[in-house]
N, C-alpha and C positions, 0 to 999 in steps of 0.2 A: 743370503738368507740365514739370518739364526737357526741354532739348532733347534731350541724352541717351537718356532713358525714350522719347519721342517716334521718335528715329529707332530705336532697340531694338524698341519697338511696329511701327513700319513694317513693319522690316526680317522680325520673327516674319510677320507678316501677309501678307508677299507669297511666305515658302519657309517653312511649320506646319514641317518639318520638319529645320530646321538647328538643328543639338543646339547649337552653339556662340552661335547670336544667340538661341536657347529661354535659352540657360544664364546667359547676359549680362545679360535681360530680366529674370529671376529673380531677379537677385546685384541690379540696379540698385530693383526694387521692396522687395525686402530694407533694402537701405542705405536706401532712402529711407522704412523704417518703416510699408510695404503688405506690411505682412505674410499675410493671408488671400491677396493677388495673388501675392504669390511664389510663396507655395503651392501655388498651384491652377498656377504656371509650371512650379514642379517637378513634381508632378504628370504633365501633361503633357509633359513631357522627358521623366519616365521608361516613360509610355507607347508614345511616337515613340523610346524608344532606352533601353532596356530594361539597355545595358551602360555607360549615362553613371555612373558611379560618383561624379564630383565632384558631381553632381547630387544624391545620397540624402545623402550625406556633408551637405550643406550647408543641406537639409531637416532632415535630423536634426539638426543644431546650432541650426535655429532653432527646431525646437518643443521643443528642449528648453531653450532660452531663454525661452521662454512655459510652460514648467510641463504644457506634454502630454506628458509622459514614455513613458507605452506608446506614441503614435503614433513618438514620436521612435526608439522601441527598434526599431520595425516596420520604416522607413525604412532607418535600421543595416544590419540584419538584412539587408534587398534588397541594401543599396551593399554590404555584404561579399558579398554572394556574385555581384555581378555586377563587382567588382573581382578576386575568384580567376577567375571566367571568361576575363577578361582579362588576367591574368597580375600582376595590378596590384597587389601587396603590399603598396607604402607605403599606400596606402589605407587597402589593408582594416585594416592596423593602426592607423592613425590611429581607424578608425569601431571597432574595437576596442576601444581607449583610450576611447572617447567612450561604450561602453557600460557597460564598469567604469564610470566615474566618472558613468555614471545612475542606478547598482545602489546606489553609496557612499550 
C-alpha cells in the first residue's frame, strides 16, 4: 500500500464523511488499479453526498472502462442530475458526452 492510499485510508476513517478525502481515496484506488475499492468509494460518496457530481462522473468512466455499460449509464444518469441541482453544467455535459459515446 502507498503511503498516499495509506494516509487517504486514514484520513476516510477518522471524518466517513469528507466528500473531498472520500473523493481522493477513490481517484487514488482507481489509479492504482483497485478497481471494485474505488467503486464501493464512490459508492459511498455518493451516499454521504448525494450532490458530489465529480464522483458519478468518474464512476461512470470507470465502469465503462471495464465493459459495464448499464451500470456506467445509471452513475451518468445520477451525476447529471445532481450536477443541474448544483448549477454545475460543465459536468453535467461532460457525463452527457460520456453517455452518447456509450450509446455509439
Amino acid at each position: 500500500m502507498s503511503s498516499r492510499l495509506e494516509t487517504l485510508t486514514a484520513f476516510v476513517a477518522q471524518a466517513p464523511e469528507n466528500a473531498f478525502a472520500r473523493y481522493g481515496l477513490a481517484m487514488e484506488l482507481k489509479q492504482q488499479g483497485s478497481t471494485d475499492a474505488a467503486l464501493e468509494q464512490f459508492q459511498l460518496l455518493a451516499e454521504y453526498h448525494p450532490d458530489y457530481a465529480a464522483g458519478f462522473q468518474q464512476a461512470g468512466q470507470l465502469l465503462l472502462s471495464l465493459g459495464r455499460v448499464e451500470e456506467a449509464r445509471q452513475r451518468l444518469l445520477a451525476g447529471i442530475a445532481a450536477a443541474e441541482r448544483t448549477g454545475d453544467t460543465h459536468a453535467a455535459a461532460e457525463m452527457r458526452g460520456l453517455l452518447e459515446e456509450s450509446a455509439g
